[in-house]
Backbone bond lengths (Angstrom), bond angles and torsions (degrees), N, CA, C in turn:
res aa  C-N    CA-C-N  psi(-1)  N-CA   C-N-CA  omega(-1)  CA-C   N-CA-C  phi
1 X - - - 1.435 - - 1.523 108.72 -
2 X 1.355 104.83 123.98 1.721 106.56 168.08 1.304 120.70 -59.25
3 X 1.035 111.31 142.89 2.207 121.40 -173.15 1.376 97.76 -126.73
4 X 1.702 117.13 132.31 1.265 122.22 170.62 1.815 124.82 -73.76
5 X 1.114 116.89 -169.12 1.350 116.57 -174.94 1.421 102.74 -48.06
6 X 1.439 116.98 -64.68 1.552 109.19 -177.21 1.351 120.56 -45.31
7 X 1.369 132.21 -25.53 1.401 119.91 -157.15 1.021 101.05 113.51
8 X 1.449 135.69 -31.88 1.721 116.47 -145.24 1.804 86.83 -82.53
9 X 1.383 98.58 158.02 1.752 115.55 161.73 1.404 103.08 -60.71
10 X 1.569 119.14 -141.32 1.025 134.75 -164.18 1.665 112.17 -91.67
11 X 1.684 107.89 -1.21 1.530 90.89 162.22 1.271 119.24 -98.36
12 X 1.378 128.78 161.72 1.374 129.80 171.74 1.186 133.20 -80.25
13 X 1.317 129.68 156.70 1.849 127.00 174.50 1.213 102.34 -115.59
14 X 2.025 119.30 152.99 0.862 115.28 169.16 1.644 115.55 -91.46
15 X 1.079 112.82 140.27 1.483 104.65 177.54 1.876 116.04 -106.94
16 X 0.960 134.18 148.60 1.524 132.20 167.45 1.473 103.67 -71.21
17 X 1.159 89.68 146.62 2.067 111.38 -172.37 1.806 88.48 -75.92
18 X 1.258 114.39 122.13 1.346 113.34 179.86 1.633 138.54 -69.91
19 X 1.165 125.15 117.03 1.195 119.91 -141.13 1.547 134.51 112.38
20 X 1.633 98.31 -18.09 1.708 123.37 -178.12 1.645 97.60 -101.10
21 X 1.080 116.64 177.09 1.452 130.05 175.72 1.166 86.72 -147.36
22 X 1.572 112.68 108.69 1.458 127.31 139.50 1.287 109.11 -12.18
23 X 2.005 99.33 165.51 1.512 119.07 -176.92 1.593 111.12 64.47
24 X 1.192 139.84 25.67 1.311 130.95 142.71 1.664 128.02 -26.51
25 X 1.386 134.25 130.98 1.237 118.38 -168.79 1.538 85.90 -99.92
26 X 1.400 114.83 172.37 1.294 116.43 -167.88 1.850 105.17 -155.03
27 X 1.283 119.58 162.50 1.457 109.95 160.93 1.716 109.92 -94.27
28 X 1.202 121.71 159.74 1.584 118.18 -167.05 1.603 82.11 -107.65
29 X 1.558 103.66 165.47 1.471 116.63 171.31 1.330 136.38 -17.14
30 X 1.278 106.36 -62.97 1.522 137.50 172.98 1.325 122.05 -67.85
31 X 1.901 118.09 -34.76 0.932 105.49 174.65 1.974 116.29 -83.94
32 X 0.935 112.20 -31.80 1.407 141.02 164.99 1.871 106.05 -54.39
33 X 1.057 137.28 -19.02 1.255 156.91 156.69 1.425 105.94 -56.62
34 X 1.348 100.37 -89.43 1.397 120.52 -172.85 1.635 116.96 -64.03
35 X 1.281 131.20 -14.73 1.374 138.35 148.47 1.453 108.80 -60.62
36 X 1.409 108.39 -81.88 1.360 101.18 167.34 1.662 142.48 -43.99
37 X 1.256 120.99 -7.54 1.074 134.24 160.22 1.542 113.84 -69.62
38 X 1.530 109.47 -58.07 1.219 113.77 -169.63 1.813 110.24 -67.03
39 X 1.706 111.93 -22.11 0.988 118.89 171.96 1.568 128.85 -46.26
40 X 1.239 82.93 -59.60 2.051 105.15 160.90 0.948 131.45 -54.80
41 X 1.871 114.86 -25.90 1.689 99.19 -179.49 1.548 75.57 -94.94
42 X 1.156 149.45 -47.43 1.444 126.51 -175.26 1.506 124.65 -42.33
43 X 1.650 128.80 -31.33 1.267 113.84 165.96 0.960 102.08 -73.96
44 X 1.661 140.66 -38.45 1.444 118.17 -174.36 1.291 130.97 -58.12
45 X 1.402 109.23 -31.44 1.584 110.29 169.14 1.552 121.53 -89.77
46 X 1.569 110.50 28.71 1.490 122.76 173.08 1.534 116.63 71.77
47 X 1.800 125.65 18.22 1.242 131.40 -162.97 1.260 98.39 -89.87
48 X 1.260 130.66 -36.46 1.145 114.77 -153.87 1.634 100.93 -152.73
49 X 1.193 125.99 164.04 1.721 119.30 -169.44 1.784 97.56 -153.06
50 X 1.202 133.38 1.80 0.897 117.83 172.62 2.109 114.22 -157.40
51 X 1.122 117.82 155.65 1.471 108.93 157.37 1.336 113.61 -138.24
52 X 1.571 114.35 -168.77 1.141 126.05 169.54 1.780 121.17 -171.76
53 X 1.201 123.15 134.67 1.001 129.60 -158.26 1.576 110.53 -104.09
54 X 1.124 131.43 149.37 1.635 136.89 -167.04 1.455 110.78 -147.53
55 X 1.105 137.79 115.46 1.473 148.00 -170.46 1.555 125.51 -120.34
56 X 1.156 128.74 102.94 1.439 122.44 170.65 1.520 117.79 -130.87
57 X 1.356 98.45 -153.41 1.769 85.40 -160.96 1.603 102.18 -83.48
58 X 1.571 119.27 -17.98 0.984 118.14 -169.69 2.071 136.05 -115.09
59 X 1.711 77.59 16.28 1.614 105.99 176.92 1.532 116.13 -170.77
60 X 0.789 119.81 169.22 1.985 129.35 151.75 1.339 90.24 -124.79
61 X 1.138 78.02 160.50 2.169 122.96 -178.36 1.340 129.18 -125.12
62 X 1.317 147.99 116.88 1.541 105.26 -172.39 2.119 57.05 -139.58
63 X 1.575 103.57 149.64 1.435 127.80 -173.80 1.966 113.18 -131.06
64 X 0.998 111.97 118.77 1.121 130.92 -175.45 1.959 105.40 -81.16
65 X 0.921 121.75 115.12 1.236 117.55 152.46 1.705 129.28 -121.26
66 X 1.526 123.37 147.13 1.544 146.58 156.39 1.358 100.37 -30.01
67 X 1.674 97.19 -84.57 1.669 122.70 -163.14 1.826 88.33 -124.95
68 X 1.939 110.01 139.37 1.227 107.06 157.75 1.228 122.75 -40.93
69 X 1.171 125.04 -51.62 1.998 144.59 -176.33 1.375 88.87 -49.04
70 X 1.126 158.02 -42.25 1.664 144.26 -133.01 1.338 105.54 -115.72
71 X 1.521 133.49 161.72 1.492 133.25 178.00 1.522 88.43 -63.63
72 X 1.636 105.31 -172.64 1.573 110.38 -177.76 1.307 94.95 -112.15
73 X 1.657 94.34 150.87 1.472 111.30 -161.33 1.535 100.63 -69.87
74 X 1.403 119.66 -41.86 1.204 139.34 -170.29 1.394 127.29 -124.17
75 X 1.383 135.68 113.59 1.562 117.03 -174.02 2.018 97.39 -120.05
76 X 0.924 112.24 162.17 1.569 126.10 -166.50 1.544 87.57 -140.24
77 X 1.401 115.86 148.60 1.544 119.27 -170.58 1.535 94.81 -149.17
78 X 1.144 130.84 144.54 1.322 140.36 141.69 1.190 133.12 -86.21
79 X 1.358 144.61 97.59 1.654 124.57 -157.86 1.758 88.95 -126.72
80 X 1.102 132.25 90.68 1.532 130.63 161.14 1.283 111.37 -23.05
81 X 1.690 132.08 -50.42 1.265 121.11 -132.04 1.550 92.53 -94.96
82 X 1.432 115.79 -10.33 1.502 109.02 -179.16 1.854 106.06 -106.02
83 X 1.091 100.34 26.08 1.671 103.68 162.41 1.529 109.41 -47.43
84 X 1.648 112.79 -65.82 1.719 100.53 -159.63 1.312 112.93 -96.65
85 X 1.947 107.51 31.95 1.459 113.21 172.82 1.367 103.16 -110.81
86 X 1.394 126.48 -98.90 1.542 142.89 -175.17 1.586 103.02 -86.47
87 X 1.474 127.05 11.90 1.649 98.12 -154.99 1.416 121.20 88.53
88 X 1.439 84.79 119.41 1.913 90.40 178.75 2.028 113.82 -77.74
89 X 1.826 99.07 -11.21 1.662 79.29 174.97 1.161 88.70 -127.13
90 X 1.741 86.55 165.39 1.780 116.06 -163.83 2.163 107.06 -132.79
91 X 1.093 91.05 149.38 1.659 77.42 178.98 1.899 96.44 -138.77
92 X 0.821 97.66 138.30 1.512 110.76 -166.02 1.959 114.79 -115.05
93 X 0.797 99.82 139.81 1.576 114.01 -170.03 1.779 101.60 -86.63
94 X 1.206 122.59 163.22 1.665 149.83 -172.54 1.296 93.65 -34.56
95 X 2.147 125.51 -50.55 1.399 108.68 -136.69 1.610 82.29 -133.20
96 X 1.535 120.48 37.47 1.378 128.11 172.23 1.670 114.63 82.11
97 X 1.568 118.31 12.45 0.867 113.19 -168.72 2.087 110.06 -81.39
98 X 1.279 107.15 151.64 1.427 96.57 163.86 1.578 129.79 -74.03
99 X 0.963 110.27 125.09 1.542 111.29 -156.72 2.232 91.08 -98.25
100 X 1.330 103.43 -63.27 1.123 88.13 177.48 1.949 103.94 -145.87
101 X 1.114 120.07 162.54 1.190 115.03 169.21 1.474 123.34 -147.85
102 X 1.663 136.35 150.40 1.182 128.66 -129.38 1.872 111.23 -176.17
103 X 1.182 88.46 169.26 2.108 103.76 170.15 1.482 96.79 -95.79
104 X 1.020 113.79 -50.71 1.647 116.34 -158.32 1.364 114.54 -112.92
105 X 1.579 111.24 128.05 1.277 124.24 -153.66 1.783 104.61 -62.22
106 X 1.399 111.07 -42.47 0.906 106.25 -171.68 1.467 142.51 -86.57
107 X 1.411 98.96 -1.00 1.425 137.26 163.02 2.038 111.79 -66.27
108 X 1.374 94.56 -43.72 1.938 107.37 168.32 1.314 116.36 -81.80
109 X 1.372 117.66 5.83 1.121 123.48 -167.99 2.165 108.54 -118.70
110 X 1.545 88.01 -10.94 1.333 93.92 -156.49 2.088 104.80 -78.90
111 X 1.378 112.23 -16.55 1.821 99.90 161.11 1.603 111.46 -73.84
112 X 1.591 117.84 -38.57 1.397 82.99 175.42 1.617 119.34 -69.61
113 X 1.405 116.05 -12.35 1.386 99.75 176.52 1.144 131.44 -47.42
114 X 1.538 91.21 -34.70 1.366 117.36 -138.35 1.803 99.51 -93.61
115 X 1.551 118.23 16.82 1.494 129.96 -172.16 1.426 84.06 -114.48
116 X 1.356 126.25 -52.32 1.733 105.49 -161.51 1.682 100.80 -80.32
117 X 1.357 134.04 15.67 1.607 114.66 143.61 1.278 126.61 -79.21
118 X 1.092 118.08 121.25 1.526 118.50 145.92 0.938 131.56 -86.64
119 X 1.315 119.25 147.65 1.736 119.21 157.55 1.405 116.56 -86.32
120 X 1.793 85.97 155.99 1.587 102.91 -148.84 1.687 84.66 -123.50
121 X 1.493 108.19 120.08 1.373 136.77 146.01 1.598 122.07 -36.47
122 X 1.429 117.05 101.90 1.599 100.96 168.20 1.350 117.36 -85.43
């Protein structure tokens, strides 16, 4: 059986991209879904026109903006290490304020929902 550079047989190793330091925090599928979802009905209803995402070893970020030029209207944070305290996500208001914080994504998610309802006139 052929063996790669490392030695190993036919299973593989993961290696770190060189130059990176392992342990990056990240959003998983689902949570990255459901941000981005809510992202979309927010440009559609003219809230928001831009984002941007920020990753290190010790959070994710994903940032909502109006206008590129302006702070972000909205920031969403991932912090793992405060899982078995307050909740590892946080959602933050225009001027850094904590807006809400939580276990479940979609529970931190639920004031901006809670902007694209209107009430409906009979």
């Amino acid at each position: 059986m052929a063996s790669g550079p490392q030695g190993n047989s036919s299973s593989g190793q993961v290696v770190a991209f060189p130059g990176r330091a392992g342990g990056q925090v990240g959003f998983e599928r689902l949570e990255l879904q459901r941000i981005m979802d809510l992202y979309g009905r927010m440009v559609a209803a003219g809230q928001w026109r831009d984002y941007a995402m920020d990753f290190d070893r010790n959070a994710a970020s994903f940032a909502a903006f109006r206008r590129a030029t302006e702070r972000p209207q909205a920031r969403i944070e991932k912090r793992p290490s405060l899982r078995n305290k307050q909740g590892m996500y946080t959602l933050f208001g225009e001027h850094g304020q904590v807006l809400k914080r939580g276990h479940d994504l979609a529970g931190v998610l639920a004031p901006m929902e809670r902007r694209l309802m209107k009430s409906v006139d009979d």
